[in-house]
VOGU-3710 file (C-alpha; in Angstrom, 3 decimals, decimal comma):
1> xxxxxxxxxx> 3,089/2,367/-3,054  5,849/3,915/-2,205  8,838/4,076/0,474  10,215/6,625/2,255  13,092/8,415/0,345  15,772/6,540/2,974  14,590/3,283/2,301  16,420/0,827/0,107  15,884/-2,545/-1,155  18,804/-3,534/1,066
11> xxxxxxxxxx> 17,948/-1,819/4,549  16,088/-3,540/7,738  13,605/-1,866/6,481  13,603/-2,811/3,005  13,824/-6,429/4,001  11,190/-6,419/6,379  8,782/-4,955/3,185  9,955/-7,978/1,089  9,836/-10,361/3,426  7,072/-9,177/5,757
21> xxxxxxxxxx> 5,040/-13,027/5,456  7,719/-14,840/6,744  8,599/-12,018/9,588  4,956/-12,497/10,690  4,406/-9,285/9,996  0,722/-8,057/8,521  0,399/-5,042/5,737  -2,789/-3,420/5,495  -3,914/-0,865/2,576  -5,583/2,119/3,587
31> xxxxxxxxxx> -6,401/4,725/0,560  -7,643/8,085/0,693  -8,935/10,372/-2,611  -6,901/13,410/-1,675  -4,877/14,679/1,066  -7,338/17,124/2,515  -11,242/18,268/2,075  -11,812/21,448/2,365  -9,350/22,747/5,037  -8,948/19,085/6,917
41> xxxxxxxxxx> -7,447/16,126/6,321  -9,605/13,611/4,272  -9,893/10,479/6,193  -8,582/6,915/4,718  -10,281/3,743/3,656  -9,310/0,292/4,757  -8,932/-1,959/1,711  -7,417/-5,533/3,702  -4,782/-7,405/4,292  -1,612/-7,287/1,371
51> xxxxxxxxxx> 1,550/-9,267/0,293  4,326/-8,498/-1,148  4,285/-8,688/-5,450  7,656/-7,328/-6,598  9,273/-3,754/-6,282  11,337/-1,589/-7,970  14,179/1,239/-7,940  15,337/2,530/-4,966  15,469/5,005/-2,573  12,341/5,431/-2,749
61> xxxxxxxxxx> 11,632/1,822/-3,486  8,193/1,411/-5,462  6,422/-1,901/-4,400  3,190/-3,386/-5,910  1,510/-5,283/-3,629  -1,614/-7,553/-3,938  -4,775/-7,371/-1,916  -5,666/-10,994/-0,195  -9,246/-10,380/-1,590  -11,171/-8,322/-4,107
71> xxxxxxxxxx> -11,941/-4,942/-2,826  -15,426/-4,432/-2,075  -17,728/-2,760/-4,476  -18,362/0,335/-2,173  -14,423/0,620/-2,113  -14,656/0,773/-6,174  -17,403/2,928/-6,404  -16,191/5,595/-3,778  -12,927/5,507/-6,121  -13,786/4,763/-10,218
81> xxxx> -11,889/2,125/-9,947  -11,810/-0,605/-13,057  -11,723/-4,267/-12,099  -8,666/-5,375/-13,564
//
């Protein structure tokens, strides 16, 4: 994932992506295939809860983050995804 251009490891915001667990904050995943089908907007998939893994660059920052539990096998099939 990835931040907005403005963001930086540094910023409120950058801090509150780091340290979002112990803000009491909750990060959910929601994915989507591509941006539109046909001439609307395709809608997203929940995926659950995330935390923080590491993250890298800046401005935009790249973070990985890792899903609390396995994504369900609908999720994978509706994306050709490859367990890992």
């Amino acid at each position: 994932w990835q931040s907005q251009n403005r963001t930086t490891q540094t910023s409120k915001h950058g801090q509150m992506i780091r340290n979002h667990k112990g803000m009491g904050l909750h990060v959910h995943l929601l994915v989507r295939k591509t941006k539109k089908t046909g001439s609307k907007p395709t809608p997203f998939t929940y995926c659950g809860e995330v935390d923080f893994q590491s993250w890298d660059g800046n401005t935009p920052i790249t973070v990985t983050w890792r899903l609390r539990e396995p994504i369900p096998s609908t999720i994978s099939t509706l994306f050709a995804l490859k367990p890992l």
